[in-house]
GULUM-385102 format. One record per atom (N, C-alpha, C): x, y, z; residue number from 1; residue in one letter. Coordinates in steps of 0.2 Angstrom, whole numbers, plus 5000, padded with zeros to 4 digits. Layout:
BEGIN
X|Y|Z|seq|type
X|Y|Z|NUM|A
...
END
This chain:
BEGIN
X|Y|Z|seq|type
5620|5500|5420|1|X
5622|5502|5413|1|X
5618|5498|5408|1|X
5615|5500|5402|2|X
5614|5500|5398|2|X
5617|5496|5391|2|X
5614|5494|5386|3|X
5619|5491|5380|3|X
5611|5497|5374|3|X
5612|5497|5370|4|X
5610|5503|5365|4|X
5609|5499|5358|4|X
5601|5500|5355|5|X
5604|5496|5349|5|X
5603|5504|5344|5|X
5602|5502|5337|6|X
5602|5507|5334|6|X
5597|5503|5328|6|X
5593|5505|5323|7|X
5588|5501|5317|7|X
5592|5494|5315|7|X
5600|5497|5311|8|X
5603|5490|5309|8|X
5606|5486|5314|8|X
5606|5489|5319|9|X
5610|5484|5323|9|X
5607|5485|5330|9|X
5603|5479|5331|10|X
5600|5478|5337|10|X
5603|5476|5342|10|X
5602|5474|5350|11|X
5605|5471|5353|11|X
5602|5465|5353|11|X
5606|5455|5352|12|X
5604|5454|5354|12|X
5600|5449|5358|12|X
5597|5446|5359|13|X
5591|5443|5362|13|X
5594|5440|5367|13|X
5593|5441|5372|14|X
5596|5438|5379|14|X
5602|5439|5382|14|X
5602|5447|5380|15|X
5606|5451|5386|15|X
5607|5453|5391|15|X
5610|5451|5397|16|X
5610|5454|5403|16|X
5617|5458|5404|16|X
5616|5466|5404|17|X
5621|5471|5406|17|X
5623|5471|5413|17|X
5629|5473|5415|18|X
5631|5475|5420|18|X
5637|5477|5421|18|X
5638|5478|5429|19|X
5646|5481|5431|19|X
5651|5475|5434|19|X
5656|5477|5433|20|X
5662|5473|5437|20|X
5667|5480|5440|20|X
5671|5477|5445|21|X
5674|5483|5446|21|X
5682|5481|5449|21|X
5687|5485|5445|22|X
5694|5481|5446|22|X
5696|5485|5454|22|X
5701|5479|5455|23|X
5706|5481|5461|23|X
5707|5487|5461|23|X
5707|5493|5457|24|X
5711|5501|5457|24|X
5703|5502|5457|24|X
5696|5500|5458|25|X
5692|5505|5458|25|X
5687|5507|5452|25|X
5691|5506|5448|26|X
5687|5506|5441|26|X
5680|5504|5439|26|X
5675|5506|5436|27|X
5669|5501|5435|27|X
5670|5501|5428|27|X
5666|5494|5425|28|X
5667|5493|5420|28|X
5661|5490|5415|28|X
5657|5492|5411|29|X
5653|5489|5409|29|X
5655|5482|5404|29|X
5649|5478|5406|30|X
5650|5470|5404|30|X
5643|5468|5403|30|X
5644|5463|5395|31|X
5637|5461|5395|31|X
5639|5453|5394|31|X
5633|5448|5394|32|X
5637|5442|5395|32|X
5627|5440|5390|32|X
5628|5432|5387|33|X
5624|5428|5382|33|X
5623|5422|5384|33|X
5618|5420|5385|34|X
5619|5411|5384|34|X
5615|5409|5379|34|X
5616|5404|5375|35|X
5613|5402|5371|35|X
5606|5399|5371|35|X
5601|5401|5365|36|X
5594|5398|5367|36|X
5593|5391|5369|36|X
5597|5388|5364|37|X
5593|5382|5363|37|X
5600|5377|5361|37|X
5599|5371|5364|38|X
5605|5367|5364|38|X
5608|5366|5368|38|X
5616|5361|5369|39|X
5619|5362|5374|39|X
5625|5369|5374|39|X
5627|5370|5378|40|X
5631|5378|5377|40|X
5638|5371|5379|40|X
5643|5376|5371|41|X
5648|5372|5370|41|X
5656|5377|5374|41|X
5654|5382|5380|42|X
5658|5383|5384|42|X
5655|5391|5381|42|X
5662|5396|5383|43|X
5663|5404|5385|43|X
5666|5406|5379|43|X
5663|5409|5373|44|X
5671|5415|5371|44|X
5670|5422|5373|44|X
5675|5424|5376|45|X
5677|5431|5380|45|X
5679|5436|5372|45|X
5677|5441|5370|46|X
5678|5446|5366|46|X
5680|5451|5368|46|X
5688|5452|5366|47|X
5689|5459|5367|47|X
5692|5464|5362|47|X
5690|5471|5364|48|X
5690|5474|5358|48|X
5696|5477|5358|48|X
5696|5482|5351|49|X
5701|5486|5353|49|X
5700|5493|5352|49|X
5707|5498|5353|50|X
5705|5505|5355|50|X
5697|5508|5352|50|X
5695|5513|5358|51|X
5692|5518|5355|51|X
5683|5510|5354|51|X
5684|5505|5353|52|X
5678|5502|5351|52|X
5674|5501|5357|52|X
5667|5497|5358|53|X
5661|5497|5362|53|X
5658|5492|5360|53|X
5657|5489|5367|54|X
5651|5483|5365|54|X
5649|5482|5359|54|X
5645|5487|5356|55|X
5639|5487|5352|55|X
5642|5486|5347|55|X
5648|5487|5345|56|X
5651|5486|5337|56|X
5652|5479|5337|56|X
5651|5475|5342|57|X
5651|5468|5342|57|X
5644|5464|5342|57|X
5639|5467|5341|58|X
5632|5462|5341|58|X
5632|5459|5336|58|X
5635|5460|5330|59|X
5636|5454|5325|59|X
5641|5450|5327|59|X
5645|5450|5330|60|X
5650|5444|5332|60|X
5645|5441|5338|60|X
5643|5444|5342|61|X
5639|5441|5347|61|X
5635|5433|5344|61|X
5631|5438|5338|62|X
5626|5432|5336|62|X
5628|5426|5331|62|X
5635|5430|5329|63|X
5640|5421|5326|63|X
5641|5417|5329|63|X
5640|5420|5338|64|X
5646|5415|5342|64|X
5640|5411|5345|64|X
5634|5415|5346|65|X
5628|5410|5349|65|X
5625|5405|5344|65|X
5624|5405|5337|66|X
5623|5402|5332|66|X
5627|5397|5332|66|X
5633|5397|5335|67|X
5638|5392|5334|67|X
5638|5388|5341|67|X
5634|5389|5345|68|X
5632|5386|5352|68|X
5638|5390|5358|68|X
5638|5394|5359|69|X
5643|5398|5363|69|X
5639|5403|5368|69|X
5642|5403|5374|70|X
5639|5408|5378|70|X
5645|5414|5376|70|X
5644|5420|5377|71|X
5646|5426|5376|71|X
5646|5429|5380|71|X
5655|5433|5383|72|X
5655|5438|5386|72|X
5660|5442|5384|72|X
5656|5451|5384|73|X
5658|5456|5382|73|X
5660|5462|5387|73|X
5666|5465|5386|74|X
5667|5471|5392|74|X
5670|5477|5389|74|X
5668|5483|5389|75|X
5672|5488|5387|75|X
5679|5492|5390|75|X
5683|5491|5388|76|X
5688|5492|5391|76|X
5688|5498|5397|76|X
5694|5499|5402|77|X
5693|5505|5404|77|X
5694|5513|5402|77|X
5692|5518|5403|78|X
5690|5524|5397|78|X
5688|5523|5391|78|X
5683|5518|5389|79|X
5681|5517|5381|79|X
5672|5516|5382|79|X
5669|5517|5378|80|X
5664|5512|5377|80|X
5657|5514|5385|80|X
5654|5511|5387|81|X
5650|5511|5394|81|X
5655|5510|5399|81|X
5661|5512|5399|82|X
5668|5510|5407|82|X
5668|5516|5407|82|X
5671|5517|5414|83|X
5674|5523|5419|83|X
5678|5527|5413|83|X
5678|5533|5413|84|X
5682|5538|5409|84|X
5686|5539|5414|84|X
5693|5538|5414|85|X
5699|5541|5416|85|X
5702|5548|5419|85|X
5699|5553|5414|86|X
5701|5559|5415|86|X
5695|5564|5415|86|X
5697|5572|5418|87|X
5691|5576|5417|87|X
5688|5577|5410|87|X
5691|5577|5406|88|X
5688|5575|5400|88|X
5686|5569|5395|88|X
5681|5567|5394|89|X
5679|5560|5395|89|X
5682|5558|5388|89|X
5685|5560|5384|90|X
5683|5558|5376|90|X
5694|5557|5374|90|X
5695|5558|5381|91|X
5703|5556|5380|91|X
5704|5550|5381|91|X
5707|5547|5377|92|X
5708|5538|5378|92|X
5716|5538|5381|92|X
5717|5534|5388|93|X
5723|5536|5393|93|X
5724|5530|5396|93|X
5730|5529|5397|94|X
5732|5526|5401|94|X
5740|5526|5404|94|X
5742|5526|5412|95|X
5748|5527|5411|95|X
5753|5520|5410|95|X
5748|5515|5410|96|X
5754|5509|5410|96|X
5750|5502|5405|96|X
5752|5499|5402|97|X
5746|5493|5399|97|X
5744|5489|5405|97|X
5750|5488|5411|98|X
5748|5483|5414|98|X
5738|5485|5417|98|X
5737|5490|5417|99|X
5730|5493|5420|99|X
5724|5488|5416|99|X
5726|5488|5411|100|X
5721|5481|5405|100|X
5721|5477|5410|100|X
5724|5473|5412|101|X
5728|5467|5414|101|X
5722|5468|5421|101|X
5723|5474|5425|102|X
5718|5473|5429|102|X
5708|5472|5427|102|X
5707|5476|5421|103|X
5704|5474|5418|103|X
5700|5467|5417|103|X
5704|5465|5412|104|X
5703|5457|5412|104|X
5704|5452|5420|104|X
5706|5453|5422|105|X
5709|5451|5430|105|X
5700|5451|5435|105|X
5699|5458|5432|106|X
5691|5456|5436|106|X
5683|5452|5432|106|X
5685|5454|5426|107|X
5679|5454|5420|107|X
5680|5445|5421|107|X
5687|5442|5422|108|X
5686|5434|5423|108|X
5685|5431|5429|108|X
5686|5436|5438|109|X
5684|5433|5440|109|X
5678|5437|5445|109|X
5675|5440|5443|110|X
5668|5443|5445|110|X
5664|5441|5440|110|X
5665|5441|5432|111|X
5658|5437|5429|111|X
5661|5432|5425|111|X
5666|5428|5421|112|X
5665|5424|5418|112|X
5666|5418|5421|112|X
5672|5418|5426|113|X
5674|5410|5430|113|X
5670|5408|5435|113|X
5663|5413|5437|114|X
5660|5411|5441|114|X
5652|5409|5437|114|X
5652|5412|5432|115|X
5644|5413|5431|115|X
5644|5410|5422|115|X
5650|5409|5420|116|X
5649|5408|5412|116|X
5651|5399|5410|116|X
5650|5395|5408|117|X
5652|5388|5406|117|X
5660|5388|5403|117|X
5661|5384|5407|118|X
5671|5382|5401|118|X
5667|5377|5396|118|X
5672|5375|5394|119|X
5678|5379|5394|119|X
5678|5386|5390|119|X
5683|5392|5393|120|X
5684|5399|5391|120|X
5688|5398|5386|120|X
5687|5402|5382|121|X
5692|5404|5374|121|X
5690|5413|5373|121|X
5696|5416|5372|122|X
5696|5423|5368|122|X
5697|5424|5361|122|X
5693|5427|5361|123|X
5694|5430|5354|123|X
5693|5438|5354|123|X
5699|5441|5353|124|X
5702|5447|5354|124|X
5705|5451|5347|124|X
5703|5457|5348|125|X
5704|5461|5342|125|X
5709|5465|5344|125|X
5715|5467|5338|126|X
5719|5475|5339|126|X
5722|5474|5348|126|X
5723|5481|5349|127|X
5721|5481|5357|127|X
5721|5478|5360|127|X
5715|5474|5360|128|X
5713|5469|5363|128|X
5718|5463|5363|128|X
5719|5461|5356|129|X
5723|5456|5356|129|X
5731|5457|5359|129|X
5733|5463|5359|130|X
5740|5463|5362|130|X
5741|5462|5369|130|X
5731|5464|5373|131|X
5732|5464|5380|131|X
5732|5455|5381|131|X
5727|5453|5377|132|X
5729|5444|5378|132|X
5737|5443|5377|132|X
5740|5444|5371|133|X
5749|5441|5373|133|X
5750|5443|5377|133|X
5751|5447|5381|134|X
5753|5451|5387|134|X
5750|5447|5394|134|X
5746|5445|5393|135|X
5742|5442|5400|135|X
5748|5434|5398|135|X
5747|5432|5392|136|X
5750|5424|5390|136|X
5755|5428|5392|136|X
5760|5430|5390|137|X
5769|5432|5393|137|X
5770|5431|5402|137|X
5766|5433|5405|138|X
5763|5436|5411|138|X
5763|5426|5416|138|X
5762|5423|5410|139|X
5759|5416|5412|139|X
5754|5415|5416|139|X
5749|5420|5413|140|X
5741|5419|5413|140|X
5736|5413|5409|140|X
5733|5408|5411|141|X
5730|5406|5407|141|X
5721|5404|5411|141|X
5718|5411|5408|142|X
5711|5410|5411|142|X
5708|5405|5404|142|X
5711|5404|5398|143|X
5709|5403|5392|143|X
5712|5397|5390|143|X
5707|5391|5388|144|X
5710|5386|5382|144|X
5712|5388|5378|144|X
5710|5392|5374|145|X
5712|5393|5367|145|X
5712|5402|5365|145|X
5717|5406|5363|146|X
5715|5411|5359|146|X
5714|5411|5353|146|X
5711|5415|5348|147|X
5710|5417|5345|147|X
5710|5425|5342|147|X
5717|5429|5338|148|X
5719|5433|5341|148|X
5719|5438|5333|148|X
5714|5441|5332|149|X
5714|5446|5326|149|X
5717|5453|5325|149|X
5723|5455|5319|150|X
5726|5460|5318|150|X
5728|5460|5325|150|X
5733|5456|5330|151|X
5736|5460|5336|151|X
5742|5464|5337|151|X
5738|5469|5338|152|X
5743|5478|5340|152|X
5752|5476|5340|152|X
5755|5472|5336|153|X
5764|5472|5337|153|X
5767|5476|5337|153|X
5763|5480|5330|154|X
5769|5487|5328|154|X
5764|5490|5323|154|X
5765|5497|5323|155|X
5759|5501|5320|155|X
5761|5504|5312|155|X
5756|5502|5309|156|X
5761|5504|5302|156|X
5758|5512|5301|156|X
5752|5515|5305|157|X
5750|5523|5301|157|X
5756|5527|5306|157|X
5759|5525|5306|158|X
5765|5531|5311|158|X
5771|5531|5305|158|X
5771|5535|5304|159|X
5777|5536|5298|159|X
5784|5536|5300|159|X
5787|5538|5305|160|X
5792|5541|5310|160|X
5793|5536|5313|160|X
5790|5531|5315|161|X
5790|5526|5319|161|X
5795|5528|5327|161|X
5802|5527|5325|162|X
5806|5527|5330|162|X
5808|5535|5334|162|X
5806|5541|5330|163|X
5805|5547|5330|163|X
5799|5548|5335|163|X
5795|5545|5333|164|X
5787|5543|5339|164|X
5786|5541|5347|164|X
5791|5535|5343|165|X
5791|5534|5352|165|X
5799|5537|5358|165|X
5802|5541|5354|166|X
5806|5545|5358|166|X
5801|5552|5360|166|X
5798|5552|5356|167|X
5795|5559|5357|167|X
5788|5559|5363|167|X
5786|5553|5360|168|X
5780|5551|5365|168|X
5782|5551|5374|168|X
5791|5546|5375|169|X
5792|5545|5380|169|X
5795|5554|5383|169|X
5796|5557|5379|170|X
5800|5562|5382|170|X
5793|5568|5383|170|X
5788|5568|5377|171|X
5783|5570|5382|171|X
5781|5570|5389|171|X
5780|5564|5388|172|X
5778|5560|5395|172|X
5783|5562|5402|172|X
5788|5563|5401|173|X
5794|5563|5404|173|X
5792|5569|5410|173|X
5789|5576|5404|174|X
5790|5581|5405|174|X
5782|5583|5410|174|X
5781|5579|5407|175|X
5771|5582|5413|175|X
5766|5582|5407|175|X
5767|5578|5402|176|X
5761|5581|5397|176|X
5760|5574|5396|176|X
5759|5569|5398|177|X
5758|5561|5397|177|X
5749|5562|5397|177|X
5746|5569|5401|178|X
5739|5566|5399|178|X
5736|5573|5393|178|X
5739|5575|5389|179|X
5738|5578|5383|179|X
5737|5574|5378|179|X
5734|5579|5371|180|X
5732|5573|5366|180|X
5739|5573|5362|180|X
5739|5567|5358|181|X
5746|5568|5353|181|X
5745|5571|5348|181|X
5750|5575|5347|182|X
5747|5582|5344|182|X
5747|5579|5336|182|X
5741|5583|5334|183|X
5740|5581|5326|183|X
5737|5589|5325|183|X
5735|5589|5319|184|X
5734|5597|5314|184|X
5729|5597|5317|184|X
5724|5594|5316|185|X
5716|5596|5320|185|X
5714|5590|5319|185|X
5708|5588|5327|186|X
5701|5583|5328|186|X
5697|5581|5321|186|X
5696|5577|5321|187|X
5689|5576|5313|187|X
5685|5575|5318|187|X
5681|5577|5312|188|X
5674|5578|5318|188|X
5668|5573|5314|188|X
5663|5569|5318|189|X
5659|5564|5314|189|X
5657|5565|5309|189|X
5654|5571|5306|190|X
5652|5572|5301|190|X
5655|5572|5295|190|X
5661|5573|5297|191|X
5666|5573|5293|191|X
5671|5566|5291|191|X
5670|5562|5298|192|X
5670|5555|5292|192|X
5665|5550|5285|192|X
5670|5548|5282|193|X
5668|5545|5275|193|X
5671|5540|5274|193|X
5667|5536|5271|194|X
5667|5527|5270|194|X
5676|5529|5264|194|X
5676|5532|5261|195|X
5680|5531|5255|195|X
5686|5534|5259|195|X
5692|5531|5255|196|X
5698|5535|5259|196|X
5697|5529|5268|196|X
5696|5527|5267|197|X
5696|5525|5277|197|X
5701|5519|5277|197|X
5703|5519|5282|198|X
5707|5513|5285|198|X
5707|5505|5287|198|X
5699|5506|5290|199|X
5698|5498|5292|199|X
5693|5494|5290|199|X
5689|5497|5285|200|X
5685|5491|5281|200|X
5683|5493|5274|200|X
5681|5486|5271|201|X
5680|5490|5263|201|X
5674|5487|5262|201|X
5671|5487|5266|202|X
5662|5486|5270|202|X
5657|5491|5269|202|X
5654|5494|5267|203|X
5651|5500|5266|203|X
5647|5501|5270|203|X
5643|5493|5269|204|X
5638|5494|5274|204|X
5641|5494|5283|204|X
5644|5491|5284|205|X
5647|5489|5291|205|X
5648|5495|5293|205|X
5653|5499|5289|206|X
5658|5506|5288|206|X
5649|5508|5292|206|X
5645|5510|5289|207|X
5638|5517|5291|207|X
5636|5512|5295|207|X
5636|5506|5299|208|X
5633|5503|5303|208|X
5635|5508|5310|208|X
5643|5506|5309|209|X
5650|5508|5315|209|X
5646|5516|5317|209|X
5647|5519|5311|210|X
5646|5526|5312|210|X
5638|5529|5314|210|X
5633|5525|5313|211|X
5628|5526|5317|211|X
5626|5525|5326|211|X
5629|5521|5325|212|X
5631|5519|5333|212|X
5636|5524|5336|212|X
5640|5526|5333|213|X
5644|5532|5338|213|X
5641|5540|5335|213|X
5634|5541|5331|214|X
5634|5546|5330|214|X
5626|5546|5336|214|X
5623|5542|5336|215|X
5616|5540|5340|215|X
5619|5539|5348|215|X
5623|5540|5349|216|X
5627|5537|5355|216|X
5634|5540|5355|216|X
5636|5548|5355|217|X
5640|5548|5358|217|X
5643|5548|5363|217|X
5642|5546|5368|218|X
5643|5547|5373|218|X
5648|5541|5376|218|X
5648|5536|5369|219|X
5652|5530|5369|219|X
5659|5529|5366|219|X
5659|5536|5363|220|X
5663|5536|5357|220|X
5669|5538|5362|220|X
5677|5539|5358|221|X
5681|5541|5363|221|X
5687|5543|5358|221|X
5689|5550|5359|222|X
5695|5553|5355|222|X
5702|5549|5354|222|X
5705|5555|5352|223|X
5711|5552|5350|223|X
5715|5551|5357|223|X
5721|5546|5358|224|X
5723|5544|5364|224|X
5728|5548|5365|224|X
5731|5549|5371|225|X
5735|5553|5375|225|X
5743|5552|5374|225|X
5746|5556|5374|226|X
5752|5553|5374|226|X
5755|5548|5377|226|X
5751|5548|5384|227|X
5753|5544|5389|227|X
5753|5536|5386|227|X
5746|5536|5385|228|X
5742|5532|5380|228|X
5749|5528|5375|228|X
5752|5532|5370|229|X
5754|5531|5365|229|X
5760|5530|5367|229|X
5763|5532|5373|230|X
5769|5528|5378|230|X
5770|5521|5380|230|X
5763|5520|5384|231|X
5762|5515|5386|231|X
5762|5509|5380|231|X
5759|5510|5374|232|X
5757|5506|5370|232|X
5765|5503|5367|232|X
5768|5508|5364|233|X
5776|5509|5363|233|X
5779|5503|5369|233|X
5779|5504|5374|234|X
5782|5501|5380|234|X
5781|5494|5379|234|X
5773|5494|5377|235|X
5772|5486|5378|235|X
5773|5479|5371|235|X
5773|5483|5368|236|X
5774|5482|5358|236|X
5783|5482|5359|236|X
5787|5484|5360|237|X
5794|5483|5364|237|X
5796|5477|5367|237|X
5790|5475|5370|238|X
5789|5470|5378|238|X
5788|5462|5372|238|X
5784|5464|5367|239|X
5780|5458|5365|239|X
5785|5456|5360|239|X
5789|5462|5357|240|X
5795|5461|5352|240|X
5800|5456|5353|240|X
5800|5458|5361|241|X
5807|5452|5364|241|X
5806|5446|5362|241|X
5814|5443|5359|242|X
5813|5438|5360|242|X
5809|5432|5364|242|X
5810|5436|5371|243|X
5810|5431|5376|243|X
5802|5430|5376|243|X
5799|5433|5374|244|X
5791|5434|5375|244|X
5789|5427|5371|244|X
5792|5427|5364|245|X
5788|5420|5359|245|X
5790|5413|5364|245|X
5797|5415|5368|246|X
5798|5408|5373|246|X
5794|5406|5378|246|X
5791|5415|5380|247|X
5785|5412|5387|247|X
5780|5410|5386|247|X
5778|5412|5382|248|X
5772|5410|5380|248|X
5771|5404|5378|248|X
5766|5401|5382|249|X
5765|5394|5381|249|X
5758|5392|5381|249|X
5751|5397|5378|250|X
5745|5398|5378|250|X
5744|5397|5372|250|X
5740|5393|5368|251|X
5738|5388|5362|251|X
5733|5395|5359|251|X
5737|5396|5352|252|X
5735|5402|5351|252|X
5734|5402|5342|252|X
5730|5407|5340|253|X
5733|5407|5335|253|X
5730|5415|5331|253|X
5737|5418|5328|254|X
5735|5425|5326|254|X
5732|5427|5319|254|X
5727|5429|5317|255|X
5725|5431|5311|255|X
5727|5438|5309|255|X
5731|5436|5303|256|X
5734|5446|5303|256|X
5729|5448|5293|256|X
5728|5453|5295|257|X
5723|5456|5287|257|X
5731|5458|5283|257|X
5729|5456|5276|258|X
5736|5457|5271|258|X
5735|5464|5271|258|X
5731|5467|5271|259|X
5731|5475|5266|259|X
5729|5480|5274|259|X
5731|5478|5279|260|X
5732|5482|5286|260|X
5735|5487|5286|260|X
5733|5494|5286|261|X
5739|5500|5287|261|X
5737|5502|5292|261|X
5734|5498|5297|262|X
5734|5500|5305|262|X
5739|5498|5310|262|X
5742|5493|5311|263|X
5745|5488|5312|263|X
5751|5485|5308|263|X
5756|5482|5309|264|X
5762|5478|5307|264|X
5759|5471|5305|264|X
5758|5468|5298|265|X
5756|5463|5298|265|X
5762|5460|5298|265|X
5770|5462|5294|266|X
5775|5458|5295|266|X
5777|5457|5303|266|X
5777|5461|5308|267|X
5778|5461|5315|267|X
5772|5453|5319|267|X
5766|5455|5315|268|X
5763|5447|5317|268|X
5764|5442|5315|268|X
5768|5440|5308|269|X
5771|5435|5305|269|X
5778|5433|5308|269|X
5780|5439|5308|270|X
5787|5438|5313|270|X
5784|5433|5319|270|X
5783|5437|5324|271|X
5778|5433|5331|271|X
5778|5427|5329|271|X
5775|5423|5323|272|X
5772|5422|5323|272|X
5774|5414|5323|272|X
5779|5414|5318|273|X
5784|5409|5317|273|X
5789|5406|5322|273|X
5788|5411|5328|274|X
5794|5409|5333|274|X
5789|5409|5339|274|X
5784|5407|5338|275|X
5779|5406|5344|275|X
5779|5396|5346|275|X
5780|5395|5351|276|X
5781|5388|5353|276|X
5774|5383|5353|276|X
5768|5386|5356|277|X
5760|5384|5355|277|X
5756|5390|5350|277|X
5757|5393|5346|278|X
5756|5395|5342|278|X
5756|5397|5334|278|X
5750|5400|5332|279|X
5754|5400|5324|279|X
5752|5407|5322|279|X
5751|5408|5313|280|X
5747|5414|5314|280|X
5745|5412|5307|280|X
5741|5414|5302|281|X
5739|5413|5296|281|X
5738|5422|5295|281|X
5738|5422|5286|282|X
5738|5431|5284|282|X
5732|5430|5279|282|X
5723|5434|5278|283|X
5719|5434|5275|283|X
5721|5439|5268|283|X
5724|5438|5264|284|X
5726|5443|5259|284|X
5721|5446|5256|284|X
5720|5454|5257|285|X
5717|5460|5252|285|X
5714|5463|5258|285|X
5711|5460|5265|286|X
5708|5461|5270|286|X
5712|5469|5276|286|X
5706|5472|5277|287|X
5710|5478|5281|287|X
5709|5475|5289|287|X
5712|5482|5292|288|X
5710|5481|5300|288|X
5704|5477|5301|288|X
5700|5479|5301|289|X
5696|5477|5307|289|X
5690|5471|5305|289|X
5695|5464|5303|290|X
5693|5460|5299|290|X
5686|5458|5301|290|X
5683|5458|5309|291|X
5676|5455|5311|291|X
5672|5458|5307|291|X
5674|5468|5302|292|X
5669|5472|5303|292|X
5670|5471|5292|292|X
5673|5469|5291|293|X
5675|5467|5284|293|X
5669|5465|5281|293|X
5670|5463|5273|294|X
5666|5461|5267|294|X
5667|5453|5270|294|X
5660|5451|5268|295|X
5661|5444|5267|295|X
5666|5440|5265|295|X
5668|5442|5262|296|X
5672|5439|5257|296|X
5679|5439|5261|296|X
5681|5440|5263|297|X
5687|5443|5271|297|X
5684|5439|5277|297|X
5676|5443|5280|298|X
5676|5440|5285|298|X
5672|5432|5286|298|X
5672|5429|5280|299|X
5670|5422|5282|299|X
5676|5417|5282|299|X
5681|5416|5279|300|X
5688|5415|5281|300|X
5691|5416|5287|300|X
5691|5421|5289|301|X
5693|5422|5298|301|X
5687|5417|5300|301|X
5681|5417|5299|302|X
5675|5414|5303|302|X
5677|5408|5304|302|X
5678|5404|5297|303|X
5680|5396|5296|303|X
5686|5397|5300|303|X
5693|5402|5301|304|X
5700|5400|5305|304|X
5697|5397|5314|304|X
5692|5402|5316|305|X
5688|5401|5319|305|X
5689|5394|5323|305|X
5683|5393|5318|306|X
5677|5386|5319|306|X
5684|5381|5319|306|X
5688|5382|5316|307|X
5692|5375|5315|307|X
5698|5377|5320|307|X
5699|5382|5323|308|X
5704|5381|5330|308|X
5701|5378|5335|308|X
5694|5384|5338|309|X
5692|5383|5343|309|X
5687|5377|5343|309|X
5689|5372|5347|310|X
5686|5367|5348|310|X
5680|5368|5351|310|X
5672|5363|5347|311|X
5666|5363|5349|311|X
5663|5368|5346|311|X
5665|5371|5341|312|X
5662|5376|5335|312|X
5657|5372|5332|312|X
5650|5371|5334|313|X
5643|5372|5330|313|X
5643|5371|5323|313|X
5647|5376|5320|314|X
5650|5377|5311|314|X
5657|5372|5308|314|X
5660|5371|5313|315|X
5666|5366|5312|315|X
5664|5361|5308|315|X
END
């Protein structure tokens, strides 16, 4: 497997690609970093969220090696360079979250706990970040420290909410878990536009993302399955529980964007308060996808960074 760069966003320097493959059979693509020059100050493990790909991370990559950090990247399973799931490759599915969980499960011990320096730390987006509290619940701890951006609690672009997740499970019920969730019609690349958008108020980042899934479709990956939209439902439910801020006992801390309408920022601050090794701070005016943000957004999460994760370079 391959990593792809594109004019502004290069892959870079001292990458070595590959596969891992989980206990159900899955391959998975994984890229991992060490740093040039210095001593390497441990592992952060980046994971993304729905629908994204390594390559939307090569700028975080080169913040994390700048700050003396080896770096390992994987794209989830059906996303990105991973196993597509279904005969259609561009459906995003799954039928349960714990399947993530195999994910992470191999990506830590076929390439990071054997080949990458501790101490390990995540730093996890969206998606990603719910499958970290979910692995902490689980009383997982491959990681010193998380580091856990806008994570997936509760979804604010569902208008219905409760209306959603009945309809989602009773899809599901009936045989149609690997259908898309029905909307009026597909957008089509072309037809995205910086203005009007949901996750960053970056223009430039905005036409960075989108050259990379227009040069590269084959990376990109549709809208998700009912089953998909079950699963997530099921596991956002799981992470609501009270009992969930008691287990967790993983040193953590949540970054939530004030002006999110992708996510629940008050469901992370809720979380957030009743966490026992944990906290969460909120960046106000900031949208979703705070790493892919303005400066002015994304250097504050970078500083939240440098001053949790101990041995930060920039600290």
């Amino acid at each position: 497997m391959d990593l792809y760069s594109t004019k502004d966003n290069p892959v870079p320097e001292g990458a070595i690609c590959g596969v891992v493959t989980t206990a159900d059979g899955v391959r998975l693509r994984i890229a991992r970093w060490k740093p040039a020059e210095g001593a390497c100050r441990g592992t952060v493990c980046v994971f993304s969220g729905r629908t994204e790909k390594i390559e939307k991370y090569f700028e975080t990559v080169r913040d994390l090696l700048r700050r003396g950090f080896a770096v390992a990247v994987l794209d989830w399973r059906g996303q990105g360079g991973s196993q597509r799931l279904l005969t259609n490759p561009m459906k995003g599915h799954v039928k349960h979250f714990a399947e993530y969980q195999r994910d992470l499960e191999a990506f830590m011990t076929e390439l990071v706990l054997p080949d990458m320096p501790g101490p390990h730390f995540a730093l996890a987006h969206s998606m990603g970040a719910s499958i970290m509290l979910d692995h902490a619940r689980r009383g997982g701890r491959f990681f010193d420290r998380m580091f856990l951006v806008a994570p997936m609690l509760d979804l604010s672009l569902v208008k219905h909410d409760v209306a959603a997740r009945r309809l989602a499970r009773a899809l599901s019920g009936v045989g149609l878990s690997r259908a898309y969730v029905p909307r009026a019609r597909r957008v089509r690349l072309n037809e995205l536009h910086f203005d009007g958008n949901r996750l960053t108020s970056d223009a430039v980042r905005f036409a960075r993302n989108l050259t990379i899934t227009m040069e590269q479709p084959h990376l990109d990956v549709g809208p998700p399955t009912i089953g998909w939209v079950k699963a997530a439902y099921d596991l956002m439910e799981t992470l609501a529980d009270p009992a969930t801020a008691r287990a967790i006992r993983q040193p953590l801390l949540m970054v939530a964007a004030g002006a999110d309408s992708i996510v629940s920022t008050p469901s992370i601050e809720h979380l957030g308060t009743r966490l026992i090794a944990g906290a969460h701070i909120v960046i106000p005016g900031a949208r979703h996808e705070l790493l892919q943000e303005r400066d002015i957004f994304r250097e504050p999460l970078l500083a939240a960074f440098d001053a949790f994760i101990p041995g930060s370079a920039a600290a």
